[in-house]
N, C-alpha and C positions, 0 to 999 in steps of 0.2 A: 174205145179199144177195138183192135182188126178183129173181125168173125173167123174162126177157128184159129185161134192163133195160141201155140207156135204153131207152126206148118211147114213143109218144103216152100211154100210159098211166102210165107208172113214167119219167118223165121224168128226164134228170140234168141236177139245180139250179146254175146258173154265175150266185155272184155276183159283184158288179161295183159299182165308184161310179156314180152318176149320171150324169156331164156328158158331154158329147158322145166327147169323144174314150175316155174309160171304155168308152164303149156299144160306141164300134166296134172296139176291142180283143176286148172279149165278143164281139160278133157273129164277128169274125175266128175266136177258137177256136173256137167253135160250126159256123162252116163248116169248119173243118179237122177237125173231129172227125165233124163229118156224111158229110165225103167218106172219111176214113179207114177210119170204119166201117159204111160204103154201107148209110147210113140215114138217115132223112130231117132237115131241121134240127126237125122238130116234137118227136124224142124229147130236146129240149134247151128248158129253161126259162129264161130269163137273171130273175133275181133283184136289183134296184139297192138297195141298202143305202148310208145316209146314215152320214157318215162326222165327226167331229171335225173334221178339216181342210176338207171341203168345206161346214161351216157356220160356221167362226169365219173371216171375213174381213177383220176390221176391226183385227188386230196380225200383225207377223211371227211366222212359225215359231218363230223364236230366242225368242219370249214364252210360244209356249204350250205347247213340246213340241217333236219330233222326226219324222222319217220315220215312227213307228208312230199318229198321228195319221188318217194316211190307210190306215190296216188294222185297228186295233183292232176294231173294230165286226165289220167283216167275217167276222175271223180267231174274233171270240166265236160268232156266228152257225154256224161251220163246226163249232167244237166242238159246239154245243147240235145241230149238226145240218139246222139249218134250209136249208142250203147242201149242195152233196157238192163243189165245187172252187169256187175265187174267182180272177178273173186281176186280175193287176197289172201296174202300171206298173213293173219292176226298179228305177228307179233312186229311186224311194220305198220301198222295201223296207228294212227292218232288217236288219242280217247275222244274226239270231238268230230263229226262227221259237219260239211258244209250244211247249210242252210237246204230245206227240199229234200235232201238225202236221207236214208235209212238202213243200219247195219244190226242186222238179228234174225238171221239165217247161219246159222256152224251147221260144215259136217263135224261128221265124228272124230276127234280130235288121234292123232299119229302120236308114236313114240315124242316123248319128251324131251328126253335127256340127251345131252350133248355127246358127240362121235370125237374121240381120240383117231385123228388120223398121221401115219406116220408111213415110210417103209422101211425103219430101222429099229424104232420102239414100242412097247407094246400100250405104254400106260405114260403120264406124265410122270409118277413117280422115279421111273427108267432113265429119263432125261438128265445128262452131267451136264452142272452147274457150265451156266456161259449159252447152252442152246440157243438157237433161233426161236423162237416161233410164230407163226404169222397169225393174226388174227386184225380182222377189224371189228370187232365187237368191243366196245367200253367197257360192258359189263362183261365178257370173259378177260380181257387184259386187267380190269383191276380184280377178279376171284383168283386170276393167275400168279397173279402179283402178290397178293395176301399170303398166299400160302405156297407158294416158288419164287421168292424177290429174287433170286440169284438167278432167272431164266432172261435172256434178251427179247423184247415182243416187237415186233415187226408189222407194218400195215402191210394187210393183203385183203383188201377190194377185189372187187367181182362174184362171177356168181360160180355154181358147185366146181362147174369143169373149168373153169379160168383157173379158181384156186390149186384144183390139183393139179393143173397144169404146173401153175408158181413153185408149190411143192416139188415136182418132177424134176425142174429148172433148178433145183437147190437152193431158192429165194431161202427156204425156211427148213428147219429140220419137221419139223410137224405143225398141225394145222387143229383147228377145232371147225364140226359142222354138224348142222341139227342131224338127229338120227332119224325123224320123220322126212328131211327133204331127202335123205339117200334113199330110205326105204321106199319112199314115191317116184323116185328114178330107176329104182331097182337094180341099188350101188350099196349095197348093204355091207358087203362083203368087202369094200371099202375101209369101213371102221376098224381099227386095229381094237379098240374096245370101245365100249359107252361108259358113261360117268354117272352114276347113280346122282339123284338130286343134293343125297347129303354130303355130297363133296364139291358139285358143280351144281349150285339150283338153276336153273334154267331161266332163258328170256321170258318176259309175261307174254301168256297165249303161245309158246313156242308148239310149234305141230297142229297148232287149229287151223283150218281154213275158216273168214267167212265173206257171206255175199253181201253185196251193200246194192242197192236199187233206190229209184225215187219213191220218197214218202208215197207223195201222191196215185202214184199206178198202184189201184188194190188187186187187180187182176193178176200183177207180178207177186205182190204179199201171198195170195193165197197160193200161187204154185208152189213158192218156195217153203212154205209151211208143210209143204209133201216131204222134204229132205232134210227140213231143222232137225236138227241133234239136240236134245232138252239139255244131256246130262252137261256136255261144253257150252252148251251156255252158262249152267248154272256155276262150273268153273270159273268161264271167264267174266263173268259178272263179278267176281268179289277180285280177281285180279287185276281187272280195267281197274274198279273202283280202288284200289287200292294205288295205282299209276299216277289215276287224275288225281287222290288227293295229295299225292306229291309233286305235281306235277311235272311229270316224268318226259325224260326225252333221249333219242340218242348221244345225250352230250351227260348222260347222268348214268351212271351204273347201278341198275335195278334190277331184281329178279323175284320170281315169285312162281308158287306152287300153290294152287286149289285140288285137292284130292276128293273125292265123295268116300265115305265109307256107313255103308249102311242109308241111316234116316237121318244122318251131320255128314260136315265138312272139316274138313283141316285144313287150314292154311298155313302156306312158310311165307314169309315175308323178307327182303333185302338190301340194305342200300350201302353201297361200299365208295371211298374216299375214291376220287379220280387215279389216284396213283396206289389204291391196292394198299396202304397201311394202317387200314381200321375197316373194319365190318360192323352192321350191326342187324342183327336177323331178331326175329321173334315167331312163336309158331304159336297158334291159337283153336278153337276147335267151337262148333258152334251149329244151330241148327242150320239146311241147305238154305232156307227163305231168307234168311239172320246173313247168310254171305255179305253183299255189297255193307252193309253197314259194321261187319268186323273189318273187309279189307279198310274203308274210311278209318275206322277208328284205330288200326292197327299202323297207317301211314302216320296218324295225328302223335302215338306214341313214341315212332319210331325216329319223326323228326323233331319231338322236346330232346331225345335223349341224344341228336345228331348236333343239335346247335346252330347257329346262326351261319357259319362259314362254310359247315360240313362238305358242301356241293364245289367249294370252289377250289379252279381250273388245278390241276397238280400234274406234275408227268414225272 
């Protein structure tokens, strides 16, 4: 490994997507890592690497691919090297990192809950039967669906400000979007309301960031063990695990909540018909270390009582 490194000179490379709220994820670790290890932000280079997902805009997810659309690129860059860490959005993350790679640095996990955005309504409830609205999210189109079948849902692709744009444009009468990615843009004021968990549970890991680097650099593990967040790991530990054993994807509508309370956890768990006309949730409660092996075994329940077909394609 480089002697004194990071440095102005021997920088360490954080790549990152492009769009705004990408940028300021990177920026965030960059400051956390500057003050941790009281050196300056200069010995950090942020790196924006273009992504599958952030240039195919014109089909849903469910056409061209899955959650590793928005990391391949990244994830190839870190192997050849051109990168030493790349941070991400969790809840686009694959439960399976490439071969050499390692992801087990969270910061501190943002607002959860999903953002009601509109400039006419204040809540979905407000919304007369027939509305637009735009989402590309699987999993909010079918909780949408569940519980507003009478609402029209609409593809709206891209990233914060493209959508509001769409919205602007009258594509949609309202929109739905994480409350952590506004409040990290500092568009808070945005949200006409948020949606508590037990009405809209959220994407797994929504609001975590985390860093993924090569296995092998130990000199990179130990920096970023200056910034790891215990508590979101131990969240997103029984959430992952709870994804893979369904094997989850953007072509499946899943959601899921890990809370700490005290010296346990609670979990809510999710998986709803492609077209929003069945639900089935379960919440469970359990010691923190006990996590990853409730969220497994709360998938294994959830999908005897789903059935054999439950997952397939419905619009």
């Amino acid at each position: 490994m480089k002697n004194n490194f990071p440095s102005p000179t021997s920088p360490l490379r954080i790549g990152t997507r492009g769009s705004p709220l990408a940028l300021a994820q990177a920026y965030e670790t960059r400051r956390r890592l500057s003050e941790a290890l009281e050196i300056s932000e200069d010995a950090f280079e942020i790196i924006v690497i273009s992504t599958s997902g952030d240039r195919i805009l014109d089909r849903p997810l469910k056409e061209v691919g899955g959650k590793g659309l928005f990391t391949k690129e990244i994830e190839q860059d870190m192997l050849d090297k051109k990168i030493d860490i790349a941070v991400h959005s969790m809840k686009d993350m694959p439960v399976e990192q490439p071969k050499g790679l390692t992801l087990g640095c969270y910061l501190p996990r943002e607002d959860v809950r999903d953002a009601f955005v509109s400039s006419e309504f204040k809540n979905v409830s407000d919304l007369p039967s027939g509305s637009k609205v735009g989402t590309s999210s699987l999993r909010r189109k079918a909780q949408l669906k569940f519980f507003r079948p009478d609402l029209d849902v609409v593809e709206f692709r891209g990233n914060v400000q493209t959508r509001l744009k769409k919205l602007e444009d009258g594509v949609a009468t309202c929109t739905f979007l994480a409350m952590a990615g506004l409040n990290r843009l500092g568009l808070e004021n945005v949200a006409q309301s948020a949606i508590e968990p037990d009405e809209m549970l959220p994407a797994i890991a929504q609001g975590a960031i985390g860093i993924e680097w090569r296995e092998e650099d130990k000199q990179i593990t130990d920096i970023l063990q200056k910034i790891h967040h215990t508590e979101t790991e131990q969240r997103l530990n029984v959430e992952r695990a709870f994804l893979a054993e369904l094997d989850g994807s953007c072509q499946t509508p899943i959601a899921g909540l890990a809370v700490i309370e005290g010296s346990s956890l609670k979990f809510t768990g999710q998986v709803l018909r492609t077209d929003g006309s069945e639900s089935i949730s379960e919440t469970a409660h359990c010691n923190i270390e006990d996590g990853p092996d409730l969220g497994r075994e709360m998938a294994r329940n959830i999908l005897a009582k789903a059935g054999p077909n439950f997952f397939d394609w419905k619009d």
